[in-house]
N, C-alpha and C positions, 0 to 999 in steps of 0.2 A: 702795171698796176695789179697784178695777178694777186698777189701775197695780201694787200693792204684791201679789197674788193672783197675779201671773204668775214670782214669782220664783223658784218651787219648778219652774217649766220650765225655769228658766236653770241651777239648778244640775247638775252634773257627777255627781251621782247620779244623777238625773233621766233623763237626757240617754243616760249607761248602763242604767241598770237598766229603762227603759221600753222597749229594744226585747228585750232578754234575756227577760224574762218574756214579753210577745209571743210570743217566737219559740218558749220554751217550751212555752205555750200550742199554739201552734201544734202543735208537735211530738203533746203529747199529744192536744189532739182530732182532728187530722188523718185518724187511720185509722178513727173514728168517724163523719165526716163528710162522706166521701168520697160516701156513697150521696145524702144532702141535696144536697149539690153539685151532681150531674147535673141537679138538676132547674134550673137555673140556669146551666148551662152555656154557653152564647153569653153569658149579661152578662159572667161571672167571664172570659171569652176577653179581651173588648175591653176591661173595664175599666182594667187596667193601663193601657194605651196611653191614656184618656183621662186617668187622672191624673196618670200621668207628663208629657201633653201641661200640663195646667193647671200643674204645680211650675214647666215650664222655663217658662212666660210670663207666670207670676207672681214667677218670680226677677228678672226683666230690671227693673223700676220697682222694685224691693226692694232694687237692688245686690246680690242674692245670686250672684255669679256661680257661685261655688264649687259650689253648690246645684243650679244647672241643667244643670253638666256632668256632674254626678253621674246627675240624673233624664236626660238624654240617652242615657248610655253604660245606665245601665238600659233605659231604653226598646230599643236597640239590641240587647242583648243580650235581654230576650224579645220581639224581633220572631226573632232569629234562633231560639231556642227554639222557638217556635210553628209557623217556616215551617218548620225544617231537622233538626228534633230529635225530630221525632214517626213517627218508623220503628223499628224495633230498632235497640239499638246491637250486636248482632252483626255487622249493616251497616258494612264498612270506612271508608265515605263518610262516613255517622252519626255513628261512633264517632270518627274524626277531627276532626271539626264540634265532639264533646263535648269531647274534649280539647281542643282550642284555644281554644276558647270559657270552658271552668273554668278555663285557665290565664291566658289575657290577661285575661276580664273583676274581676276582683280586683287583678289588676297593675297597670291604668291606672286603679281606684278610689282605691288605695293612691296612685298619683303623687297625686292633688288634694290631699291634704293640704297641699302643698309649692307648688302652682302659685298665681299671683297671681290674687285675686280679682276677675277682668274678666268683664265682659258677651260672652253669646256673639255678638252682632254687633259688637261690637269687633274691631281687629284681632288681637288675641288669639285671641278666639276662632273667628276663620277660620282661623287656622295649627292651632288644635288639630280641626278638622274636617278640616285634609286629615290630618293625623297620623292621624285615626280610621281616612280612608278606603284612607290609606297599608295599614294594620293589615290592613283586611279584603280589602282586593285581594292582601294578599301572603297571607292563608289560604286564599285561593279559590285561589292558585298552588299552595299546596302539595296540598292536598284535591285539587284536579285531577290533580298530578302523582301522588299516590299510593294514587288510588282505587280502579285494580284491582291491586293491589302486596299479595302477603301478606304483612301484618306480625306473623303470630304471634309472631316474636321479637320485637317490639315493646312486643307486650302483656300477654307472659310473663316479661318482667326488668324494665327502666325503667318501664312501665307497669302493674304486677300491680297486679291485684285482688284485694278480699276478699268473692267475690258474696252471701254470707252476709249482708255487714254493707254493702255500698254499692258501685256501678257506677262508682264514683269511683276513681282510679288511688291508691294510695297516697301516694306522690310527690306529687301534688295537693292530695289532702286535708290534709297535713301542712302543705302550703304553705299552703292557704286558712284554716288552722289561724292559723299563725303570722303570716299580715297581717292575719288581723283581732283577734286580743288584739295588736297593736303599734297597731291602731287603736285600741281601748278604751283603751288606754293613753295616746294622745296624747288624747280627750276629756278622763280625768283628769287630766290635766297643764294643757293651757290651757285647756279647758271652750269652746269655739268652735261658735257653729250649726254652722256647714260640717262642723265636728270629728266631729259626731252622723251626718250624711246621709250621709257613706263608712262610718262605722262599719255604719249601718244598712242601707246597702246591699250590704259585704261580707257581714252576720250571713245575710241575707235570701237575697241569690244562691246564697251557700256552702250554703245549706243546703236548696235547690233542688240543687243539684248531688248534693248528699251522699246525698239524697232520691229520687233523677230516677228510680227505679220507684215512687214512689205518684203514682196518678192528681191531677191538679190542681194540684199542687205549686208549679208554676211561678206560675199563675195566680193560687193564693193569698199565698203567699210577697211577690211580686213587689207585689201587692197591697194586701198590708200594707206596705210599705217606701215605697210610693209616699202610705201615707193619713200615716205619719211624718212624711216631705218635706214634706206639708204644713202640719203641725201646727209641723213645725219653720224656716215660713215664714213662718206666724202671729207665733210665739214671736219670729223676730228682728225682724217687724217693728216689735212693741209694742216691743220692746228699745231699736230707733233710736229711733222715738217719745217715751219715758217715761223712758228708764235715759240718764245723763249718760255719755257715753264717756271723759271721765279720771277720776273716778274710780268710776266702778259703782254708783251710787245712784242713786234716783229722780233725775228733773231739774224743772227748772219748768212743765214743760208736766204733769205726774204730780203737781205741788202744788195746781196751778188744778183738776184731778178732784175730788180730795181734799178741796179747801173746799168742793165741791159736798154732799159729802155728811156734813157735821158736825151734832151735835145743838146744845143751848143751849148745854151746858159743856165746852170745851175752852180749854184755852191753845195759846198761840204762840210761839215764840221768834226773836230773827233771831241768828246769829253770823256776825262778820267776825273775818277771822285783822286783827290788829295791823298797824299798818306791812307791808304786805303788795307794795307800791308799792318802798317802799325796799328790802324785802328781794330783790325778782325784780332791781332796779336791782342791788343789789351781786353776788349769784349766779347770776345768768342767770332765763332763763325756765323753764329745763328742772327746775333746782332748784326753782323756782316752784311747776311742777306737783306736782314730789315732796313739798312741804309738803302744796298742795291733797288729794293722796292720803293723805298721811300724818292730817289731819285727819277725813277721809273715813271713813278704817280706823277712827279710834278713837270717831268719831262711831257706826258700828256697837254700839258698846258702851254707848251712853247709856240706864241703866236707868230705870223706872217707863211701861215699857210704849211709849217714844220711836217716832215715825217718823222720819226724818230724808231731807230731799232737800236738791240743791245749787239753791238762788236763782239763782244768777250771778255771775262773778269768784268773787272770794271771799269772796261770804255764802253761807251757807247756814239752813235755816229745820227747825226741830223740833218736831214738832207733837206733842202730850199730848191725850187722848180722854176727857171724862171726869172732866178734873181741873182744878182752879184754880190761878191762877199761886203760890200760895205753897206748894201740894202740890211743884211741880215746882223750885223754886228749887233745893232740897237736891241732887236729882240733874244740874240743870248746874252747878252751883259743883264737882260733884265730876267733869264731863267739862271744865269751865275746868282746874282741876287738873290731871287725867291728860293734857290737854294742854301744858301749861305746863312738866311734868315730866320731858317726853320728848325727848332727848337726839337730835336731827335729823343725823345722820352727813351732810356734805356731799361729795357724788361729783362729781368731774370729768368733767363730760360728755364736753369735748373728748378727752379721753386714756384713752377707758373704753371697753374691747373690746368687738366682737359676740357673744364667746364666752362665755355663761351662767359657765360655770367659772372663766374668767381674770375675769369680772367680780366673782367670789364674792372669789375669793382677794385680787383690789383691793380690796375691799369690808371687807376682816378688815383688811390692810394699813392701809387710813383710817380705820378703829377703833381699830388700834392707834396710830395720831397725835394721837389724838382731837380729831381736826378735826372739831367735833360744834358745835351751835348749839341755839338752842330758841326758839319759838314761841307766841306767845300768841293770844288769842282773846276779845273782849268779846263779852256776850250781852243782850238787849233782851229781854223779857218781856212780855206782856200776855195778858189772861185775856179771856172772851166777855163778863165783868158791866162797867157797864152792856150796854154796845152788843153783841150778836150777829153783827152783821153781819163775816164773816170778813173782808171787804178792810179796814173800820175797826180789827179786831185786828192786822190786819197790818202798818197803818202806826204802831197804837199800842206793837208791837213795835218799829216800827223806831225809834220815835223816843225808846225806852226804851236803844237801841244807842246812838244818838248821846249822850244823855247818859252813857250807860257807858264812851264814847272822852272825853269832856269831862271825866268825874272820872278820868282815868289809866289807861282802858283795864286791860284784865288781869281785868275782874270782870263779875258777873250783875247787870243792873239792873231792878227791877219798875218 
């Protein structure tokens, strides 16, 4: 069950709700905690910095780029915490340092949402290290320039505080506020590793800042957000590995697990969409994919307990735990069906905007033409009796397919 066990990481609940309670967590035993701490204090300093150090050079062989400018620009900002932040912020220098540091570092976590997913020794990612250094030589300018400058009127209008409730400017807070539920917000929408590690790293920072009179804060905060990044490095690699990137299901390398670990009784099924050749020929490829997923989708709904991963092209293979092929028949004849039945809206790739919205509005427009088609799907069967051995199931499925294209296709054959 290795491969099928990691899905409940990939979902977009998950993904939310796992660092929110964290941070919760966080919140409430923190001031409990504080005294434990001490005694530990040198690990909980460097730690950060060592796991941040593992996320960025375990991103680069992962293709995580997104992932490692995130653990960078953290690492960055509690290097600068640790060395520059540890005075009072009654300190003009200090207190400068805090502001500009809670305000950029959320700002350029916020942009990764949006930036291409390149390796930071790419050339990409040497233009986004002078940008970093651009950033911090122009706050070492300003800090300089207005260090011994009283800016009581600074920090008495645009910058007030509420010292009751947090050292954090208001103006700030609100702001640190407002990018990171627009962060939450994009994980819910497209559900993306990368989507998680800014989200995780604004919940984290922001609440190190919001925080920055309880002792440790930095160290622990920062610390969690960094054991995330990696969990959430773990989570996309099994992803590449196991999960078919058109349409989101298991793939064949997540099948071959899986017959590893079968008991005597199980069945197998193979499905190929119908003329499937011909149809990418008349429609394009792009329409191609759109069946593949559209099968994919409802493949999800295959009841009596179904796994379901994609083979390859356009087979794909459903495995039954448990049960004998004439248990399972009932339930593919009725996903033959629901696929059969569904009425495939065909989109004009070529003439079909970037814009989600103008696409939507197409999308009702071509419904209303009902330029619609539909899709069939033969299915092969075969059970573990006699033979156990899954790779002879497999082929005895498959060859249970062929004969189900030889009798007219469209149906389930044992």
């Amino acid at each position: 069950m290795l491969p099928l066990s990691f899905d409940v990481f990939r979902s977009a609940g998950f993904r939310f709700g796992l660092p929110v309670c964290l941070a919760l967590g966080t919140l409430y035993l923190l001031e409990f905690a504080q005294y434990t701490l001490i005694t530990y204090q040198s690990l909980l300093f460097s730690l950060p910095y060592v796991l941040f150090a593992l996320v960025i050079l375990l991103s680069q062989p992962f293709n995580q780029g997104r992932t490692g400018l995130t653990a960078l620009l953290m690492g960055v900002g509690y290097y600068f915490i640790q060395n520059y932040l540890q005075a009072p912020l009654s300190n003009t220098e200090t207190k400068l340092i805090y502001v500009l540091l809670s305000a950029l570092l959320p700002l350029n976590l916020l942009q990764i949402h949006i930036l291409p997913d390149k390796r930071l020794h790419s050339r990409f990612g040497g233009y986004y290290l002078l940008f970093i250094g651009m950033q911090i030589a122009w706050s070492a300018l300003v800090v300089n320039h207005f260090r011994h400058s009283d800016l009581g009127w600074l920090w008495d209008s645009y910058l007030f505080t509420i010292s009751s409730f947090s050292p954090m400017p208001i103006v700030l807070f609100l702001l640190s506020v407002a990018i990171t539920l627009s962060s939450a917000s994009t994980i819910l929408k497209r559900n993306l590793g990368s989507d998680q590690t800014v989200f995780v790293s604004l919940l984290f920072s922001s609440m190190t800042f919001v925080l920055f009179q309880f002792s440790f804060i930095s160290s622990t905060a920062f610390s969690i957000a960094a054991l995330i990044l990696l969990l959430n490095l773990v989570t996309c690699s099994h992803e590449l590995a196991f999960v078919d990137q058109l349409t989101g299901i298991p793939g064949r390398r997540a099948l071959e697990t899986e017959l590893k670990h079968l008991g005597r009784t199980y069945t197998l099924a193979m499905l190929d969409v119908d003329h499937f050749k011909k149809f990418n020929d008349t429609y394009g490829h792009k329409t191609g994919d759109d069946v593949l997923k559209l099968v994919a989708q409802i493949m999800r709904n295959t009841k009596g307990g179904a796994q379901i991963f994609r083979y390859g092209g356009e087979e794909f293979t459903i495995m039954y735990k448990g049960k004998e092929a004439n248990e399972c028949k009932g339930f593919l004849d009725e996903l033959r069906q629901a696929i059969a039945d569904y009425d495939l809206v065909i989109r004009d790739h070529a003439t079909r905007p970037e814009n989600a919205k103008k696409g939507e509005k197409m999308r009702k427009k071509e419904e209303d033409k009902n330029n619609s088609t539909n899709v069939t799907v033969s299915i092969g069967v075969a059970d573990s009796f006699p033979d156990h051995n899954p790779d002879s199931v497999l082929k005895a499925a498959d060859q249970a397919l062929y004969k189900a294209k030889q009798k007219g296709r469209n149906r389930v054959m044992l």
